[in-house]
Backbone as a printed PyTorch tensor [residue, N CA C, xyz], in Angstrom:
tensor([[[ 78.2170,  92.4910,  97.5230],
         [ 79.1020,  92.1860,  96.4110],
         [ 78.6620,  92.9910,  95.1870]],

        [[ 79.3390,  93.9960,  94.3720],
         [ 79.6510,  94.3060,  93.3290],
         [ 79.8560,  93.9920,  92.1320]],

        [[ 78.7660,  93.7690,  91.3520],
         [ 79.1510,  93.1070,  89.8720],
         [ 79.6270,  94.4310,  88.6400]],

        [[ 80.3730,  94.0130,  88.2290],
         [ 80.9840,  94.7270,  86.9300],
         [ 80.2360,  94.7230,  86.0540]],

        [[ 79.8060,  95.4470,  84.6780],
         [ 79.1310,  95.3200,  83.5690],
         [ 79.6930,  95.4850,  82.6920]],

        [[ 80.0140,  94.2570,  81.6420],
         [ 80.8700,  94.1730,  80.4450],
         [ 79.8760,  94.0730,  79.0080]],

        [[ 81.0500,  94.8470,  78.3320],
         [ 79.9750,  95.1750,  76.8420],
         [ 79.9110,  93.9450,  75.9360]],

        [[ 79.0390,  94.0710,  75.4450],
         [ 79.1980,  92.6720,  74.3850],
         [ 79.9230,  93.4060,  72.8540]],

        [[ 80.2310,  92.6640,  72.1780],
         [ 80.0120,  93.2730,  70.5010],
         [ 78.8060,  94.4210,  70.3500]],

        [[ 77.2890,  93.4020,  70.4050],
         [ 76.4960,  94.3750,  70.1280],
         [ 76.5900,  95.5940,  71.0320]],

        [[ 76.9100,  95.4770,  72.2580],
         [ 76.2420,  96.9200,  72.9640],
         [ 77.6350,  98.0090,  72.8940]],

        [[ 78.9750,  97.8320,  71.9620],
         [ 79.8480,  98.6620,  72.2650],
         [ 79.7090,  99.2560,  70.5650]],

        [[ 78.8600,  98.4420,  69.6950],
         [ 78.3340,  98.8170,  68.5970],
         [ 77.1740, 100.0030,  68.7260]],

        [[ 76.0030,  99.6690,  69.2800],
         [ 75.2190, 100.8970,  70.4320],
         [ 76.0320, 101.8790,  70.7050]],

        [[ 76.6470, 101.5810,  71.6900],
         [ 77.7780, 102.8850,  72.4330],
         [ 78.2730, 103.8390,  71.5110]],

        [[ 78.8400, 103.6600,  70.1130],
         [ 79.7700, 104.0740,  69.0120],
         [ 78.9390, 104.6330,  67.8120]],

        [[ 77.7980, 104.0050,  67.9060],
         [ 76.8610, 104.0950,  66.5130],
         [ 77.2040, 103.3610,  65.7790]],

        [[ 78.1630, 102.1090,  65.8410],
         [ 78.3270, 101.5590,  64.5000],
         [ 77.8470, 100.1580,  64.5930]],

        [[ 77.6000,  99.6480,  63.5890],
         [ 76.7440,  98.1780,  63.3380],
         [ 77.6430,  97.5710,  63.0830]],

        [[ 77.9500,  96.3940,  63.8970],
         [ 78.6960,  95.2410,  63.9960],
         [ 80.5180,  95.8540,  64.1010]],

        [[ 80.6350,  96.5450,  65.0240],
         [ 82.0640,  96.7520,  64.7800],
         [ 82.9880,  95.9210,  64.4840]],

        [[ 83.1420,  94.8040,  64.9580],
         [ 84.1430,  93.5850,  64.4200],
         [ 84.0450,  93.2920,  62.7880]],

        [[ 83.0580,  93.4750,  62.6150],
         [ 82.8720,  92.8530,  60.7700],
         [ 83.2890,  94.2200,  60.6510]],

        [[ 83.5600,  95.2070,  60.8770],
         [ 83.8060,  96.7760,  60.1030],
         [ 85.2120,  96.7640,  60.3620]],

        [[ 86.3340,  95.8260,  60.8410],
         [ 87.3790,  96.0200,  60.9820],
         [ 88.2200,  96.7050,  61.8570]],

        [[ 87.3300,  97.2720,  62.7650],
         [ 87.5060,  97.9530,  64.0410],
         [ 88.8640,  96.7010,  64.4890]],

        [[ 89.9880,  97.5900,  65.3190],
         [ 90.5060,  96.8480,  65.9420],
         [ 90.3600,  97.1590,  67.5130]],

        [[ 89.7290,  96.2960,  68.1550],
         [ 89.1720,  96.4010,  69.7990],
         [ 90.5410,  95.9880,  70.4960]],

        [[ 90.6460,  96.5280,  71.6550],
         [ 91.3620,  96.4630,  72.5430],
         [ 91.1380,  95.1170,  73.2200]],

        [[ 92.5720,  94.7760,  73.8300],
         [ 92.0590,  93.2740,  74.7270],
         [ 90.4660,  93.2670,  75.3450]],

        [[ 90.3720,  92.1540,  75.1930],
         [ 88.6260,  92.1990,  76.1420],
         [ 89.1370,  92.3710,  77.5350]],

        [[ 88.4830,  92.8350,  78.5960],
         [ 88.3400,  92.8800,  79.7490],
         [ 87.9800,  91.6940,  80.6460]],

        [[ 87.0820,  90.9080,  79.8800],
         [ 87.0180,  89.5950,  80.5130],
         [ 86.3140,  88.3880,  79.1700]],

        [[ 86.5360,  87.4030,  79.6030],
         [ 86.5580,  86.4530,  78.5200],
         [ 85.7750,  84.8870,  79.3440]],

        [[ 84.8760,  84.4000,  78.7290],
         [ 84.2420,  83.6330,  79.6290],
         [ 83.9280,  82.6240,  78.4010]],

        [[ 84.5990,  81.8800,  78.3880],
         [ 84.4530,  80.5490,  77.2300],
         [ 85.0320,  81.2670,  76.2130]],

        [[ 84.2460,  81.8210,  74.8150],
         [ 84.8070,  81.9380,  73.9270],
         [ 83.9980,  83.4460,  73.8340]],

        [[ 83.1360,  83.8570,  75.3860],
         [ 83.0610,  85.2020,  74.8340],
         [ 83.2840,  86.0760,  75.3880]],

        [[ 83.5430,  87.3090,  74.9760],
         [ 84.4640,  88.7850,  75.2160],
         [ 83.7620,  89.3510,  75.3110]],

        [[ 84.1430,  90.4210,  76.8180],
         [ 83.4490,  91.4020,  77.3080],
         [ 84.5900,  92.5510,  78.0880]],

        [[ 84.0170,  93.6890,  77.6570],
         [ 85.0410,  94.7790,  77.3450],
         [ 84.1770,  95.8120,  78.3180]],

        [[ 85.3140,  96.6590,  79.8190],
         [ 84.3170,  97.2430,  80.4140],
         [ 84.0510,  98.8060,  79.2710]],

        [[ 82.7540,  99.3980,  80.2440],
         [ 82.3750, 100.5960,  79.2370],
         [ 84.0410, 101.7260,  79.3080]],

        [[ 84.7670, 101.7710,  80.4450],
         [ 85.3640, 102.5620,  80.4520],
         [ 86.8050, 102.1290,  79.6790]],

        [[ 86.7450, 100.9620,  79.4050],
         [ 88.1270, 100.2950,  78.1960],
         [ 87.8620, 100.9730,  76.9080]],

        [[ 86.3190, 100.8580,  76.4330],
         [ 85.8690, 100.6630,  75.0410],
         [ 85.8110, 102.3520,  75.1390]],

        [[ 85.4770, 103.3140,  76.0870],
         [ 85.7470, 104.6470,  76.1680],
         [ 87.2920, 105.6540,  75.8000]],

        [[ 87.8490, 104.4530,  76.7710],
         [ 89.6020, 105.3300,  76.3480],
         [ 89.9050, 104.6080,  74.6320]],

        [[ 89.3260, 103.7660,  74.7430],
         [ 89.9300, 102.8120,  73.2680],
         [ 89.2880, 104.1900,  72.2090]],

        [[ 87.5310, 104.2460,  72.4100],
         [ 87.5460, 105.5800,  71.4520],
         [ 88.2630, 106.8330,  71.4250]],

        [[ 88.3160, 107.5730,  72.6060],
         [ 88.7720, 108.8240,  72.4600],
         [ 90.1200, 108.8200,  71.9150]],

        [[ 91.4060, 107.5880,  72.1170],
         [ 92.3700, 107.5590,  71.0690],
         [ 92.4400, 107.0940,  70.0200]],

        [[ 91.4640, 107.4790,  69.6250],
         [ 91.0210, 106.4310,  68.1470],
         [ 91.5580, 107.8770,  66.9790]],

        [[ 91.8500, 107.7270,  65.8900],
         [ 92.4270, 109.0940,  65.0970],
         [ 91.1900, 109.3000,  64.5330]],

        [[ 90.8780, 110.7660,  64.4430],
         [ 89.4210, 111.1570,  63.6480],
         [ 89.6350, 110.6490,  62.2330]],

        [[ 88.5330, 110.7340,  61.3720],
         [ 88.4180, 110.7060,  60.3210],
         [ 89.4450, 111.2230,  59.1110]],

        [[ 90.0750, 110.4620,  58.8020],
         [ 91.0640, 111.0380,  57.3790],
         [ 92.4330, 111.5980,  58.0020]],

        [[ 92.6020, 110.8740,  59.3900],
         [ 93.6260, 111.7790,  60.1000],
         [ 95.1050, 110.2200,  59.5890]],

        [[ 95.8070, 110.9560,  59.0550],
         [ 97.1160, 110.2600,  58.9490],
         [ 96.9040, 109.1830,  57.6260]],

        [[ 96.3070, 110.0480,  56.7210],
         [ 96.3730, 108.8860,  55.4420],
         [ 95.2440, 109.2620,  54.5350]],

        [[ 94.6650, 108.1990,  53.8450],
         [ 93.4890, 108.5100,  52.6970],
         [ 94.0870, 108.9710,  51.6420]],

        [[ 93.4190, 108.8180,  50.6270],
         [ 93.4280, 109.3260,  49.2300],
         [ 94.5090, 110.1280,  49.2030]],

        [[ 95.4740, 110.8180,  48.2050],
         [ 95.8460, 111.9100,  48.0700],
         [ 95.0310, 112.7440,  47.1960]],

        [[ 95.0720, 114.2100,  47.6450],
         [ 94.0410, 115.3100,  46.2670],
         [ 94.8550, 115.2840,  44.8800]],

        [[ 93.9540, 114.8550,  44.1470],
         [ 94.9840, 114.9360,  42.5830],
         [ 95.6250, 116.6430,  42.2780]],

        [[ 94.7370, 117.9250,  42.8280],
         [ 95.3590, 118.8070,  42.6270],
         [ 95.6040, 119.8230,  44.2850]],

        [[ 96.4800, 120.3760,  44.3130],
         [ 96.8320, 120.7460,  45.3100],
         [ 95.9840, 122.0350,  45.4160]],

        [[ 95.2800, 122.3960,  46.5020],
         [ 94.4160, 123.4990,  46.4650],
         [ 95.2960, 124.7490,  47.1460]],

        [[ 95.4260, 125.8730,  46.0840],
         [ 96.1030, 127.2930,  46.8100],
         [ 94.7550, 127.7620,  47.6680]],

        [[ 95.5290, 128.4340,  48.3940],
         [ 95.0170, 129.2910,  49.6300],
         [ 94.9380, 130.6200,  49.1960]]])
């Protein structure tokens, strides 16, 4: 028999580099499995969930107060 390995909060925080992703507003994808009241997300969910994640500053942020010529 074959057991699955599901991420916790902390270890998909590990995975990403970021500390506490839920308090950072991250929005996570359904959990993968759910066992009382806790959520576990496989590595390869929390994988596709990053790579479509939009880079940095992509589709919004600040506007530049002056428009820079080229």
């Amino acid at each position: 028999m074959s057991h699955k390995k599901f991420l916790s909060l902390k270890e998909i925080g590990e995975r990403l580099g970021i500390v506490n992703p839920a308090s950072k507003g991250y929005r996570l994808p359904e959990p993968d499995a759910l066992i009382g009241r806790t959520r576990g997300w496989l590595p390869e969910t929390i994988d596709a969930w990053n790579a479509s994640r939009p880079g940095r500053g992509v589709g919004g942020g600040r506007p530049r107060k002056h428009q820079v010529d080229e």
